[in-house]
N, C-alpha and C positions, 0 to 999 in steps of 0.2 A: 420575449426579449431579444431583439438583436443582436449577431456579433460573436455570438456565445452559444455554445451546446454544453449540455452536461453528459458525459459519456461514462455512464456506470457501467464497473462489469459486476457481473452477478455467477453465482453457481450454487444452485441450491437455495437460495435467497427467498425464496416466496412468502417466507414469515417476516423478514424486515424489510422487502421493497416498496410495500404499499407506502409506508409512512415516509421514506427516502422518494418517491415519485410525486404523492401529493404536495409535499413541499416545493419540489421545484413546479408543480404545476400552477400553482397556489401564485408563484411570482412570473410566471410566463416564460418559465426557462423548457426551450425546444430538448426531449434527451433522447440519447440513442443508450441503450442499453446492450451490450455484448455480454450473450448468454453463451459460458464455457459447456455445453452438453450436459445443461441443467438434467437432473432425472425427477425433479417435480415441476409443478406449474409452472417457474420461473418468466418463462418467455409466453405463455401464455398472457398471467398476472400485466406482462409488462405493456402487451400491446392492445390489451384493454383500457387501461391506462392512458393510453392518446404515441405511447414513445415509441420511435423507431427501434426495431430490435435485429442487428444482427447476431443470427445463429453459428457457434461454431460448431463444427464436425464433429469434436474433442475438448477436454479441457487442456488448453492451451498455457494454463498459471497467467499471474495477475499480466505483468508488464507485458508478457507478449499478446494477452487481447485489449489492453490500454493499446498497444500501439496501434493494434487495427481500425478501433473506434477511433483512434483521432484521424487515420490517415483514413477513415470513410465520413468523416465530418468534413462540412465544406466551411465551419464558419472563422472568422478571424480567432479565437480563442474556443480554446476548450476548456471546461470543469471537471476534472479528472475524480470520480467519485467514489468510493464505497458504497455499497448498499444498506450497509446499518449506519448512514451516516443523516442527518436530518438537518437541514439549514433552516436558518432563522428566517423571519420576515424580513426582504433588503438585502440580505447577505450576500449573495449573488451580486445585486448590483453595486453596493459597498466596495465588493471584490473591482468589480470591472471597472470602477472612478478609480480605485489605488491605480489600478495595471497603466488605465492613461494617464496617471500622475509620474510613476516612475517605469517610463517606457525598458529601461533596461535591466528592467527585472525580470530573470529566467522563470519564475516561478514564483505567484503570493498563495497565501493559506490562511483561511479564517484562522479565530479562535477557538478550539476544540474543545468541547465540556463532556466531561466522563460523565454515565451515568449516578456516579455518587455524588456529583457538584463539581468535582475537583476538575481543575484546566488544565490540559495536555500541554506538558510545553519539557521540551528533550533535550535536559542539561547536558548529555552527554554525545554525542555519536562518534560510531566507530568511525568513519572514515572523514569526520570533520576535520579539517587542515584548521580552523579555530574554535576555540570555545567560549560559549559564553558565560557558563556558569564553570566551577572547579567543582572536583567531585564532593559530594556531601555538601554541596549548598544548591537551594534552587531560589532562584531570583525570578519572578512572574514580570513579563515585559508589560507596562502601564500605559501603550499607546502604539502606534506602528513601528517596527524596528527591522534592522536586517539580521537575518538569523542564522546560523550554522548548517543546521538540519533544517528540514519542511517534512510533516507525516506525507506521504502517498495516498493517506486515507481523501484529502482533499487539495488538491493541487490547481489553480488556475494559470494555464500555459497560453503563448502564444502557438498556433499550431503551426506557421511554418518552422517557426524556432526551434518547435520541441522535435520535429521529422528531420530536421535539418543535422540537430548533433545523433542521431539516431535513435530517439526517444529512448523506452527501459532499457537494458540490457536484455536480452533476448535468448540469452545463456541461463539466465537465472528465472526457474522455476515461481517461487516465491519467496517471499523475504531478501531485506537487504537492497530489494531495488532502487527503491526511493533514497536509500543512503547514497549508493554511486549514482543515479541521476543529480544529485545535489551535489555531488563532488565535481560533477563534469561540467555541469554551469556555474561555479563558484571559480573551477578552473579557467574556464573561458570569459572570465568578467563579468556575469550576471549575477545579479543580488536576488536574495533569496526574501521576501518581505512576510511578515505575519502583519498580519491585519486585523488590528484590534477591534475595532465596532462590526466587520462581521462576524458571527457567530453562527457555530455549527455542531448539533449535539450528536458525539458520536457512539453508536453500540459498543463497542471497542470488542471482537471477538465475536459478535453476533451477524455475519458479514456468509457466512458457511452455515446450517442448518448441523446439531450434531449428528454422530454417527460412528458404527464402530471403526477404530482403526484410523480416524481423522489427527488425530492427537497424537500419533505415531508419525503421519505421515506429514504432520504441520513440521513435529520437532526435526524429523530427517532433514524438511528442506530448511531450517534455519540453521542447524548443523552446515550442512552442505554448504549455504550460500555462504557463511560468515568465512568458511573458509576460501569457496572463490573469490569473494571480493579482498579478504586479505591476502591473495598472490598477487590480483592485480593490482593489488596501490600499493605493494610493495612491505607491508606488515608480517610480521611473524604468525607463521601460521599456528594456527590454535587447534589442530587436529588432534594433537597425539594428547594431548591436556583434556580435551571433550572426552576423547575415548576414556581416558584411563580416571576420571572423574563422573564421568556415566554410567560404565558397565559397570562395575560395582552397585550403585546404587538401584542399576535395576533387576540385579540378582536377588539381591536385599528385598528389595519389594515381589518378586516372585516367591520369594522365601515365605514372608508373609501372606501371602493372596491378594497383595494390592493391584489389581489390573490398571487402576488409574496411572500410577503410578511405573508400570511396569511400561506402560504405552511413552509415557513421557522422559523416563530417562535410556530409555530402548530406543525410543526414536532419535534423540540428540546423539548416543553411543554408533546408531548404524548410519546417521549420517555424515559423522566425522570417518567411522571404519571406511564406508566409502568412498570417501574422497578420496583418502589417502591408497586403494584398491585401483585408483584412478575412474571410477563409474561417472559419469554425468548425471546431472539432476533429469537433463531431457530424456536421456537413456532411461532414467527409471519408470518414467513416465508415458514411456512408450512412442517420445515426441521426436529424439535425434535424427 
């Protein structure tokens, strides 16, 4: 397909890339794949598969090797992808008739179906300037519409566009990115579109292979990032509320023997502590 690259990043991904590759291969979509310092097959898998695969050094977190792959793509549009994410028949090109229908749209997004059936659709975002739905109702949009939020999970950009406002945020590890890239082209006049007829079935979570200490270190950086993006857009910050809402609870759970448990509100409690320690996400990651 013309026009278009699909640019999945992957880390760890070798158990759902297969079906996220054959898909696009399936409709003639060219991908590059940026593998974050996969430690299994990953980047093997991928370039078997027919896709370009840029290696990085490290893992870099999502948006800052989204930015790389696009800015090593040459084509007019990129498909910004997950790897547990699986498009339909058409979907792709579904996407790319919207994109030439409304040229000044920052960003469209399939229809996202959970694996229990249910459609992704995000009545709420922290950083949406509107909304569409009010808390405790979700209204399912029944045709193309402009939307508040777009998941990050599938994204179709213009790539000068998207290099142009500076693509993810580059401060932020993971999570949250895709919130303030939707705020910064909502800001700048670009409409945000979901695109109803195509479809795309997403892992949701199956993106990362498990492992110990992953759950720890997802929840840090959702901790973390919620509260950088709420210094930068100006929101009260929600640090000392995580902490003091977390730590308890994963004492509770140590008390118990819940490790699951002790992973997930340990990671949200250390990554509010550090924020507020002033740490960076890149800092912890070894990336600053």
């Amino acid at each position: 397909m013309d026009g278009v690259t699909a640019v999945v990043c992957a880390h760890d991904s070798a158990h759902a890339l297969p079906d996220c590759l054959a898909a696009l291969r399936r409709d003639g979509v060219p991908v590059l794949v940026v593998d974050n310092a996969s430690t299994d097959a990953t980047a093997a898998l991928a370039e078997r598969a027919g896709a370009t695969v840029l290696r990085q050094a490290r893992n870099d977190g999502f948006g800052r090797a989204m930015n790389a792959g696009v800015a090593a793509a040459s084509s007019e549009y990129c498909l910004l992808t997950n790897p547990d994410l699986v498009y339909g028949p058409g979907a792709v090109a579904t996407l790319m008739a919207a994109a030439e229908r409304w040229p000044d749209a920052g960003a469209l997004a399939p229809r996202l179906v959970e694996p229990d059936g249910r459609v992704f659709w995000q009545a709420r975002s922290l950083l949406a300037a509107v909304l569409t739905n009010p808390p405790g109702r979700l209204a399912l949009p029944e045709g193309d519409c402009c939307a508040p939020f777009l998941s990050g999970a599938s994204l179709l950009v213009r790539r000068d566009r998207f290099l142009a406002m500076g693509g993810f945020d580059p401060q932020i590890f993971l999570f949250y990115e895709d919130d303030d890239l939707c705020r910064r082209m909502t800001d700048a006049g670009q409409a945000l579109v979901h695109v109803q007829a195509a479809t795309a079935r997403h892992g949701r979570g199956r993106s990362t292979a498990p492992g110990p200490g992953r759950v720890f270190r997802s929840r840090w950086h959702m901790a973390w990032s919620r509260c950088y993006v709420s210094r930068k857009w100006g929101l009260k910050d929600p640090a000392v509320a995580t902490l003091a809402t977390n730590a308890p609870k994963a004492l509770g759970a140590a008390l118990i023997g819940r490790r699951d448990l002790v992973e997930r509100y340990g990671g949200s409690a250390a990554g509010a502590r550090a924020w507020l320690a002033g740490q960076s996400a890149l800092a912890r990651e070894g990336l600053a």
